[in-house]
C-alpha positions as CSV (number, residue, x, y, z in Angstrom):
1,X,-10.2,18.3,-3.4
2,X,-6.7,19.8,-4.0
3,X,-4.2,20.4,-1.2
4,X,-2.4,23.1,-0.4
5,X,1.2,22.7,-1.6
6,X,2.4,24.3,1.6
7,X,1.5,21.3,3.5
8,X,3.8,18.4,1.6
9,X,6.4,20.9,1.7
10,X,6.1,21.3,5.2
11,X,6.1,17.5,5.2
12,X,9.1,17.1,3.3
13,X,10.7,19.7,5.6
14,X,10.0,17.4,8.6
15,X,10.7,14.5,7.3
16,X,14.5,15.7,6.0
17,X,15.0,17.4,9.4
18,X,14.1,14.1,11.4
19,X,16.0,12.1,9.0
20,X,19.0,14.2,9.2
21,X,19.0,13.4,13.1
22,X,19.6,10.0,12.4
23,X,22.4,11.0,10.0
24,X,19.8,9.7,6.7
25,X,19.1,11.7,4.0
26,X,15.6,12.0,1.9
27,X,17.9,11.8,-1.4
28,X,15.8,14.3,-3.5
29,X,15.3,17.3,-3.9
30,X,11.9,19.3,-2.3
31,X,11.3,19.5,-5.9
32,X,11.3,16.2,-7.3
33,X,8.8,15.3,-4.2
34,X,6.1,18.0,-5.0
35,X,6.3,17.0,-8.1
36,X,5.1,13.8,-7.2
37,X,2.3,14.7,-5.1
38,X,1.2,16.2,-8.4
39,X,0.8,13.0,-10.0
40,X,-2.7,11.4,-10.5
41,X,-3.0,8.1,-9.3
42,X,-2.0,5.2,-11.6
43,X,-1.2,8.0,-14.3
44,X,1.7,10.3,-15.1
45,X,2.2,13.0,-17.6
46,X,5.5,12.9,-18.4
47,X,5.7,16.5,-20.0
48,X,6.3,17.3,-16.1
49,X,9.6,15.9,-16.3
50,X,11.1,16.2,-19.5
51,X,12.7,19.8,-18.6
52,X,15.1,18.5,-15.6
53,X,18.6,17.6,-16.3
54,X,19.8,13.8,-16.8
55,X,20.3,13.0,-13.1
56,X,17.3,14.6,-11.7
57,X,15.2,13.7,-14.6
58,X,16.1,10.0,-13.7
59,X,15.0,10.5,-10.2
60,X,12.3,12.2,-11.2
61,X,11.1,9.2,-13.7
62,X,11.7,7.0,-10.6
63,X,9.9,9.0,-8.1
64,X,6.7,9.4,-10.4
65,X,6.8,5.9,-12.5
66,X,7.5,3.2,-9.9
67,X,6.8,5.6,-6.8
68,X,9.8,5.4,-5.2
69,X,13.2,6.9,-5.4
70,X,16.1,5.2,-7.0
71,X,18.3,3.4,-5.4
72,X,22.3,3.0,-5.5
73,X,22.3,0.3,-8.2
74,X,19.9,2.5,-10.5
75,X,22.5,5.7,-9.8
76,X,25.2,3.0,-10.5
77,X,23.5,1.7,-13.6
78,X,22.8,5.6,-15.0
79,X,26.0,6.9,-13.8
80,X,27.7,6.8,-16.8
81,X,24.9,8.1,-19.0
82,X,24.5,11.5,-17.5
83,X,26.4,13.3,-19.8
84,X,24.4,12.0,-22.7
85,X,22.1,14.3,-25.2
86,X,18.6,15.3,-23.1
87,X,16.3,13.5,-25.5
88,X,18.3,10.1,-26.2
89,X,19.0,9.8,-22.1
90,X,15.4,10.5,-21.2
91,X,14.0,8.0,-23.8
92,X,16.5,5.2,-22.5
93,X,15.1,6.1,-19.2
94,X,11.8,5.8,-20.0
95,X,12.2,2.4,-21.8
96,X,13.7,0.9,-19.5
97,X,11.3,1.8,-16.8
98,X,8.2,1.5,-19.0
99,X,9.6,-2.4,-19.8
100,X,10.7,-3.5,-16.8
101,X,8.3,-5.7,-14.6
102,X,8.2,-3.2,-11.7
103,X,6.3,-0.6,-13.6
104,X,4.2,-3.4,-15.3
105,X,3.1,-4.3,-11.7
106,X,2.9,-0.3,-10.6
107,X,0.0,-0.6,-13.2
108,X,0.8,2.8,-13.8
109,X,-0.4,4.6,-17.3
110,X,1.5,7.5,-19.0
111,X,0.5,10.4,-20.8
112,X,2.0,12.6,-23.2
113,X,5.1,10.3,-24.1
114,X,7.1,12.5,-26.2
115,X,10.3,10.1,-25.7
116,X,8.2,7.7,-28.3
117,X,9.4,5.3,-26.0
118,X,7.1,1.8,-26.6
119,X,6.1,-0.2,-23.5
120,X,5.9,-4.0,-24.0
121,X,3.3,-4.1,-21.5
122,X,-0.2,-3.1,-22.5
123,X,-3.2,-2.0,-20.5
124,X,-4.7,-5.4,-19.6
125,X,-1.7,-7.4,-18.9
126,X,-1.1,-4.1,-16.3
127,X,-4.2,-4.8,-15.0
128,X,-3.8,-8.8,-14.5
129,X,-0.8,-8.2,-12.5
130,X,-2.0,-5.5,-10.4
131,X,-2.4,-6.3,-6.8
132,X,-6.0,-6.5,-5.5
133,X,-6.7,-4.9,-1.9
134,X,-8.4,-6.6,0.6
135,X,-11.9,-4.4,1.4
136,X,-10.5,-3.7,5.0
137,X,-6.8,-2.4,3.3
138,X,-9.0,-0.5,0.6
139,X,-11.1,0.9,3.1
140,X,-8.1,2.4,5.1
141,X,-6.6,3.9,1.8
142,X,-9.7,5.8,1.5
143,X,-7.6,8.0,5.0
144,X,-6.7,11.6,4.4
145,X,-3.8,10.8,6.2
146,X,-2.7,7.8,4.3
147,X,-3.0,9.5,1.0
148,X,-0.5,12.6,2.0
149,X,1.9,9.6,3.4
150,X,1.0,7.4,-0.1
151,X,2.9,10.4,-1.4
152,X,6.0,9.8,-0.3
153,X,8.5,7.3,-2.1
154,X,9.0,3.9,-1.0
155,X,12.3,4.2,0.5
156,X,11.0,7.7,2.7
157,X,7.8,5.5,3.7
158,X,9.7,2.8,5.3
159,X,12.1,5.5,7.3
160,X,9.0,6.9,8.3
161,X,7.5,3.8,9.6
162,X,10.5,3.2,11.0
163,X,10.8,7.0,13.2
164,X,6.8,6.7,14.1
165,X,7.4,3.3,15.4
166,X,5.1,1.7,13.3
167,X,8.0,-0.4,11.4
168,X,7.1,-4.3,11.0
């Protein structure tokens, strides 16, 4: 059943207005976060990226490959490589994400990988290190309302558990 896109963007519209009230900021565009409610789960076409510029093209790799947006150190790390050629900064990106251990344990699958970029990780090893869900934790997943919040980025998720009152 698809969504109307109205709804996530009323979402994100709530979310930057409460933020901004505690002087926090979502750090992304409305954009870059529709753009990830697109995104199947455990796959990601990355022909949906490929046509932002270097920064937001990194955010948007983040956002849709580990499900989260990037953090300082990741700007830090990338900073320098923004000005780079399209192609040679988007394939660095995606090596580097594809490779490192967090998207090996995001068990995540990509298709349409026109950076040629080759993951170390194959499809079983993804699988072995995959977290399995407790039946009660899969069962509450399976919640309408859980899946639009799923939606959001790590960092957004815990500011949002954090405002509802529902922060550990």
């Amino acid at each position: 059943m698809a969504v109307n896109v109205d709804i996530y963007k009323y979402l994100y519209n709530y979310t930057k207005d409460r933020l901004s009230e505690y002087g926090e900021e979502i750090g992304y565009s409305q954009e870059l976060f529709l753009l990830s409610t697109e995104t199947e789960e455990n796959a990601v076409d990355l022909l949906k990226i490929r046509d932002f510029e270097n920064r937001d093209f990194m955010a948007a790799a983040y956002i849709t490959l580990l499900q989260r947006v990037p953090d300082d150190k990741a700007y830090a790390v990338w900073e320098d490589k923004f000005e780079e050629e399209k192609s040679e900064f988007q394939k660095k990106v995606i090596k580097t994400i594809i490779n490192s251990n967090e998207f090996r344990i995001k068990g995540m699958r990509i298709k349409n990988n026109y950076t040629e970029a080759v993951s170390s990780n194959d499809s079983d090893a993804a699988a072995m290190a995959a977290p399995t869900l407790s039946p009660a934790l899969a069962n509450m997943r399976k919640g309408r309302l859980f899946k639009i919040y799923s939606k959001f980025p790590y960092g957004v998720r815990v500011r949002l558990r954090k405002i509802f009152g529902v922060d550990k």
